[in-house]
C-alpha positions in Angstrom: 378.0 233.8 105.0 380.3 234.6 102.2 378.3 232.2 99.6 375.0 234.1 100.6 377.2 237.7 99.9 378.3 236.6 96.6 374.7 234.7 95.5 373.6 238.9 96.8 376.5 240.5 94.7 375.5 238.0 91.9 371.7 239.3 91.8 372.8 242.6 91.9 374.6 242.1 88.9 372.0 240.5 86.8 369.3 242.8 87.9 372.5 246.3 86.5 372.2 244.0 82.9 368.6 244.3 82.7 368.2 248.0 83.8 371.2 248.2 81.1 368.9 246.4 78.4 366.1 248.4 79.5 368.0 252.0 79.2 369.5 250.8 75.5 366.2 249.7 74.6 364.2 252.5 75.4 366.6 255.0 73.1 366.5 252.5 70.3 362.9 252.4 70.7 362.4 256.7 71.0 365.2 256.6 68.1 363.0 254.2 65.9 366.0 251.8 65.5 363.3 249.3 67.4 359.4 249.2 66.3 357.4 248.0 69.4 355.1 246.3 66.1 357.4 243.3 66.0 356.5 240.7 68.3 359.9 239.6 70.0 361.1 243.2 70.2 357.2 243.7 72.3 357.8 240.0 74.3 361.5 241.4 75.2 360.1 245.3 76.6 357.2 243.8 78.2 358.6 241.6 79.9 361.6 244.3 81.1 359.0 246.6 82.2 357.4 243.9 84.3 360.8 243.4 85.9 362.0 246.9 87.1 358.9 248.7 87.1 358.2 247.7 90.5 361.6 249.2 91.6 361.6 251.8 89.4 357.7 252.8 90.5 359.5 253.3 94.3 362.4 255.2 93.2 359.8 257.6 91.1 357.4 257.9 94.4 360.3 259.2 96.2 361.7 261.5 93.4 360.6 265.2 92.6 359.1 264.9 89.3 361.3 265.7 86.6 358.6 266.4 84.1 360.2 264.3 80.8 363.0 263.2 81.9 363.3 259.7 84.0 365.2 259.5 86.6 364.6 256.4 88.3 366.9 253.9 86.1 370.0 256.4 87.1 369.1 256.3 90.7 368.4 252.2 90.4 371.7 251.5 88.9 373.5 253.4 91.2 372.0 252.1 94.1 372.9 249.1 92.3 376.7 250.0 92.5 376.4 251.3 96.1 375.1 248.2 97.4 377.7 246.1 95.2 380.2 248.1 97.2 379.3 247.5 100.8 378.8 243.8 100.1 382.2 243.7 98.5 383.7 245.3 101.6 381.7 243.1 103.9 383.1 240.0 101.6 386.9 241.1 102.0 386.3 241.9 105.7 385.1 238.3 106.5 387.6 236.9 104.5 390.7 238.6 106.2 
């Protein structure tokens, strides 16, 4: 049971690096620090946005709209954390 928790809590933190790649990427890319024009920069986004946009589409479907300003990678990463959390606890109550 533990390995399956920390295989969970090891998911969990792969899938917080990619949201994290795909919040720093955006901003370079509204800052013009990143040109969607060059092809790996267009590989990398794409294939981001094909990773989390199911997730993020079913955090925006449940969110008000905000008009602008996205708030599904915020609520993703901290559901992220939450559920890093209760496995951790889970973890250290089966161990003890």
């Amino acid at each position: 049971m533990i390995t399956l928790i920390n295989i969970a809590l090891l998911l969990l933190n792969v899938a917080w690096w990619f949201a994290v790649a795909h919040i720093v990427m955006s901003w370079l890319i509204n800052f013009g620090v990143l040109n969607l024009n060059q092809p790996i920069v267009a590989q990398l986004w794409d294939g981001l946005n094909r990773i989390l946009e199911p997730a993020y589409s079913r955090i925006r479907s449940i969110l008000p709209s905000m008009g602008a300003l996205d708030l599904a990678p915020l609520v993703f990463i901290l559901a992220i954390i939450i559920a890093q959390m209760v496995l951790g606890d889970l973890r250290l109550n089966l161990l003890t």
